[in-house]
C-alpha positions in Angstrom: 0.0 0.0 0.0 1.4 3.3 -0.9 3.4 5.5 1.5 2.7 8.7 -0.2 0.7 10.2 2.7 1.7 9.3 6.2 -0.6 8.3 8.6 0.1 11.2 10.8 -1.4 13.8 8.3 -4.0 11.6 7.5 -5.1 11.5 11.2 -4.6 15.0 11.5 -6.9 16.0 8.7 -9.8 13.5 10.1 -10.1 15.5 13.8 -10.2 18.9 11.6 -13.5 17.2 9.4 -14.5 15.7 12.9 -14.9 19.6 14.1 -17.0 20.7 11.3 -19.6 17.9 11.0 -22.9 19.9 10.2 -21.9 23.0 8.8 -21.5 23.6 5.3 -17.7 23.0 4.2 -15.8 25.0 1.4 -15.9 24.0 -2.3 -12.8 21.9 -4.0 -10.6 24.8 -4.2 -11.1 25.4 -7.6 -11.3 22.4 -9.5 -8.7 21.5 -12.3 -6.5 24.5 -10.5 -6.5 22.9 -6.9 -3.4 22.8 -5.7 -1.5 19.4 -6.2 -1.0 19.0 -2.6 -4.7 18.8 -2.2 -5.2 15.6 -3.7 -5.6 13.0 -1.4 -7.0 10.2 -4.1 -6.1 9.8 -7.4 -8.3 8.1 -9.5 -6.2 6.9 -12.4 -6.9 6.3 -15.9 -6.6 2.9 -17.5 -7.3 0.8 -20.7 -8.9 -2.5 -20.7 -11.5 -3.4 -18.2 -12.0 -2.7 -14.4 -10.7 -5.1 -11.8 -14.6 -4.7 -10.0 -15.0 -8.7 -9.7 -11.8 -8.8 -8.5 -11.1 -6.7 -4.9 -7.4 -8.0 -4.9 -6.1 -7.1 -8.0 -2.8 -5.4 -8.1 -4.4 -3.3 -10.4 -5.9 -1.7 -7.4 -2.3 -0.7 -6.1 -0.6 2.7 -6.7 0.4 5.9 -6.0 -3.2 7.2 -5.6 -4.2 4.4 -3.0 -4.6 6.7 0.3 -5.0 5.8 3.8 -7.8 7.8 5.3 -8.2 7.7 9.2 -12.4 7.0 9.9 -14.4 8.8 13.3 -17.4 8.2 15.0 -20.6 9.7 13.7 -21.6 11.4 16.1 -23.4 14.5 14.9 -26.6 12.5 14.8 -28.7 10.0 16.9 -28.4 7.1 16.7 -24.7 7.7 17.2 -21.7 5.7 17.5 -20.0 5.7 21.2 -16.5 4.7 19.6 -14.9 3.6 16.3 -14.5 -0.2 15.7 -12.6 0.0 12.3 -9.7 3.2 12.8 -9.6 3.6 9.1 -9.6 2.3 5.2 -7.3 2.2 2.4 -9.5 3.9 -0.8 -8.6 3.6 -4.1 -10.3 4.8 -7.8 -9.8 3.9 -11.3 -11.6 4.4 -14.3 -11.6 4.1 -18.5 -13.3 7.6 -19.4 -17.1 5.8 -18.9 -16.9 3.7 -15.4 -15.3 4.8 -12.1 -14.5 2.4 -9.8 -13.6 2.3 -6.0 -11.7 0.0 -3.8 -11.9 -0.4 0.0 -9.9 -2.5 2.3 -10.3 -2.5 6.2 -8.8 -5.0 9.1 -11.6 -6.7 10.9 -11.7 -10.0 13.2 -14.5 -11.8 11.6 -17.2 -10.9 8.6 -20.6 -9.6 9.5 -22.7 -11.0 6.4 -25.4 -12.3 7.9 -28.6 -9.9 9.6 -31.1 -11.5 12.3 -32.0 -10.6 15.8 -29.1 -8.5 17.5 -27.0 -9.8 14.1 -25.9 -7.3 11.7 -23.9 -6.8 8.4 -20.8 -5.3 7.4 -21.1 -2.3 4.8 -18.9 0.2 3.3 -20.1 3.2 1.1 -19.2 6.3 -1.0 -20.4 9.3 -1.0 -19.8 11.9 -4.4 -21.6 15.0 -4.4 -24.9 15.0 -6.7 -25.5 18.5 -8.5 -22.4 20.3 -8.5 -18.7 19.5 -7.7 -18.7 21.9 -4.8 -18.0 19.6 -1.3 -21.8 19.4 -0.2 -22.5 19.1 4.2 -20.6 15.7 5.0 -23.8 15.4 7.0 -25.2 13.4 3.6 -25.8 16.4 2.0 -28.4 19.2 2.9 -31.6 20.7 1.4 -31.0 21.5 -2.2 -27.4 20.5 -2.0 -28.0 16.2 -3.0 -25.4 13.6 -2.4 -25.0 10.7 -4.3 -24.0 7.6 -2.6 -23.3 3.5 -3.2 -23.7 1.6 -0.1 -21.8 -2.1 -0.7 -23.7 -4.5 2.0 -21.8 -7.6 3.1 -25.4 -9.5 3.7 -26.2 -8.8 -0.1 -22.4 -9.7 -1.4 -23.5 -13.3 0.6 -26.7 -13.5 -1.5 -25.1 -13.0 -4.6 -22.4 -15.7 -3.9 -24.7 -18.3 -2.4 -26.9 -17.0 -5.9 -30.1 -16.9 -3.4 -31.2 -14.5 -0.6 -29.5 -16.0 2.6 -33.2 -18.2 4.4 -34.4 -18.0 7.6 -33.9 -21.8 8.5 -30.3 -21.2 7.6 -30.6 -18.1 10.0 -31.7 -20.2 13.0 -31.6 -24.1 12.0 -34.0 -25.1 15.0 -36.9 -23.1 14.0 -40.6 -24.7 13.7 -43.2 -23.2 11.2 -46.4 -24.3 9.2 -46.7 -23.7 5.8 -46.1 -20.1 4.3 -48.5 -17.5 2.7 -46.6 -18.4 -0.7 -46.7 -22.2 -0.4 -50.7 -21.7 -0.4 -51.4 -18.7 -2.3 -51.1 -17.4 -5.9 -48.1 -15.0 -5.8 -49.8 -12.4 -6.6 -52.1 -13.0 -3.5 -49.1 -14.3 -1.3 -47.1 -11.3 -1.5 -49.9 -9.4 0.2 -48.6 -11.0 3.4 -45.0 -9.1 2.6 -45.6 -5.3 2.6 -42.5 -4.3 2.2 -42.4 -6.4 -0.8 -45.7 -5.7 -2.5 -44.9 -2.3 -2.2 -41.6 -2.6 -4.2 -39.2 -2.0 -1.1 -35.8 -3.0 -2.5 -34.6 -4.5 1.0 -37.7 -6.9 1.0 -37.1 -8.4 -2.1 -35.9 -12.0 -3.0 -32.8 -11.2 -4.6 -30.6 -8.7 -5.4 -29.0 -7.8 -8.7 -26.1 -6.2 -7.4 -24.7 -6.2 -3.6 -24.5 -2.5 -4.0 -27.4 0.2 -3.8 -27.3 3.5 -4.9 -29.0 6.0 -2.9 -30.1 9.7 -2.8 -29.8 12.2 0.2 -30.3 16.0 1.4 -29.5 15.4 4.7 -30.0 12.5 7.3 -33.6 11.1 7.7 -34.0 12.0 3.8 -31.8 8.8 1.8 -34.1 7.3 -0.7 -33.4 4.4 -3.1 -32.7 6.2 -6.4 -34.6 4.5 -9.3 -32.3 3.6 -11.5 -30.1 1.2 -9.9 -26.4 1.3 -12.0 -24.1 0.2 -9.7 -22.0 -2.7 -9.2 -19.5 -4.0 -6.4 -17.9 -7.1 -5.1 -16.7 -7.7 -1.6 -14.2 -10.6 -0.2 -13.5 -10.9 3.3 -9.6 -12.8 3.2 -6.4 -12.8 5.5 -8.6 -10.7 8.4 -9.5 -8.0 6.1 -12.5 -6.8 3.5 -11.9 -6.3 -0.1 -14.8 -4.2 -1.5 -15.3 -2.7 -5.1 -17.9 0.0 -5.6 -18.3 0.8 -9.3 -21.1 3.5 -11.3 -21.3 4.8 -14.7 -19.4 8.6 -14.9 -22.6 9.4 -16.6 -24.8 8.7 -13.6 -28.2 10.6 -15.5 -31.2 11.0 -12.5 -30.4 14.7 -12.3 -26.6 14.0 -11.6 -23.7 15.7 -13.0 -21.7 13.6 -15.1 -18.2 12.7 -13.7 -15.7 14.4 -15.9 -11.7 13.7 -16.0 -9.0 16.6 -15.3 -11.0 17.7 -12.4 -11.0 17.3 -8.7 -13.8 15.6 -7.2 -14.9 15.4 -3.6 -15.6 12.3 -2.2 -15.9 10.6 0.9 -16.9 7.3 3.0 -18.1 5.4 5.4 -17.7 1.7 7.1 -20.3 0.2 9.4 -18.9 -3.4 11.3 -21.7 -5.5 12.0 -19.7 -7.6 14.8 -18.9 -4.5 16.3 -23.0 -4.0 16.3 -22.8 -0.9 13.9 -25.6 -0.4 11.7 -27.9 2.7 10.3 -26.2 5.4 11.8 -23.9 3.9 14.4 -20.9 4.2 11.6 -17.5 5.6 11.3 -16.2 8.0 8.3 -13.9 10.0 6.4 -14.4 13.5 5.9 -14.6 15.0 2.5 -11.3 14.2 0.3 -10.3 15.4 -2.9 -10.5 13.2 -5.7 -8.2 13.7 -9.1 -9.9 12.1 -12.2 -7.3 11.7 -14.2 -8.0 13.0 -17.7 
């Protein structure tokens, strides 16, 4: 991993975004004339296609890779007391139509599983959504949207296993009777799953991707964007997640395309679902910026 920026700066610069959680912070400095010593993340241009099934590529490995140091959320309740995961190794690439995002974090054990008092590991990114001005790290504000792709370590097991993880795997000494859809018509059995007949995305029976893209001006407001275009991958190996977060630099939904030879804010966050994290008991990085390579 690269030694570029020392840990020391890195930790530095995460208790100055720590102070101004809530307020409005400044713009990117300019864009394309941002000081060089700004950029934090580099995402480089390559030819040929994106490592995003593959987490552990070498490809993923450069001078842009950047250490960023992760605090508690703690603006907003539900808060998190302390941070379980002290920080993540980001790193971008893209070929002038995708961008692409690895994450890498130390943890014990994987949390990919979510029942009673059980939850999931998740890492996501933030980019701003109208304008390449650094919105409120609070997810945005009124009028000032974020964009965000949340990778879920529960969904990254569904896709793997090829079937939404069941509840008699869940808890193997369960009893039931027979089930609304063993009886029913679909269309009639579904009416015993709300959150299903009503479209929710995280009551459906399978996910096309382990990563969701979502909308927000501020927390309480993130909403499931319509158009779902990102992808991801996630591998939990050697004490440590692997997680790829890729979109289209044309994202379209009233989003700003993603243009090269410009700095870009962006920012993340990792929930541990061992560590009981979830919603917004999390841990993230302030604002960086981001150089697109042209």
């Amino acid at each position: 991993m690269s030694d570029a920026i020392t840990r020391k700066a890195l930790l530095a610069g995460a208790g100055v975004g720590a102070v101004a959680v809530g307020a409005f912070l400044a713009g990117c400095g300019g864009g394309e004339e941002a000081p060089q010593k700004d950029a934090q993340l580099v995402a480089r241009r390559v030819d040929g296609p994106l490592p995003v099934d593959d987490p552990r590529s070498s490809a993923w490995r450069g001078d842009g890779e950047t250490l960023l140091a992760l605090v508690a959320q703690q603006a907003a309740k539900p808060a998190l007391a302390q941070v379980s995961v002290p920080d993540v190794w980001l790193s971008a690439l893209h070929d002038g139509r995708t961008i692409a995002f690895r994450a890498s974090w130390a943890q014990e054990s994987a949390g990919e599983v979510d029942s009673l008092g059980v939850f999931h590991d998740a890492v996501a990114v933030m980019l701003p959504g109208t304008s390449r001005e650094r919105p409120a790290i609070t997810m945005g504000a009124p009028g000032a949207p974020v964009h965000i792709a949340q990778w879920r370590g529960s969904w990254q097991k569904d896709q793997d296993s090829g079937r939404r993880v069941s509840v008699p795997e869940i808890y193997p000494n369960y009893v039931r009777d027979l089930t609304p859809s063993e009886l029913l018509p679909p269309r009639t059995a579904v009416l015993w799953a709300p959150g299903r007949a009503v479209g929710n995305p995280l009551s459906g029976l399978e996910e096309r991707s382990p990563v969701e893209e979502l909308l927000a001006e501020g927390f309480g407001s993130t909403t499931h964007l319509p158009r779902q275009q990102a992808s991801g991958r996630g591998v939990f190996a050697d004490g440590r997640w692997w997680v790829t977060i890729a979109m289209p630099m044309q994202r379209g939904q009233g989003l700003i395309d993603i243009l090269g030879g410009l700095y870009w804010p962006v920012a993340v966050a990792v929930w541990s679902g061992p560590a009981g994290n979830r919603g917004g008991r999390k841990q993230y990085a302030d604002w960086a910026s981001m150089l697109v390579e042209a």
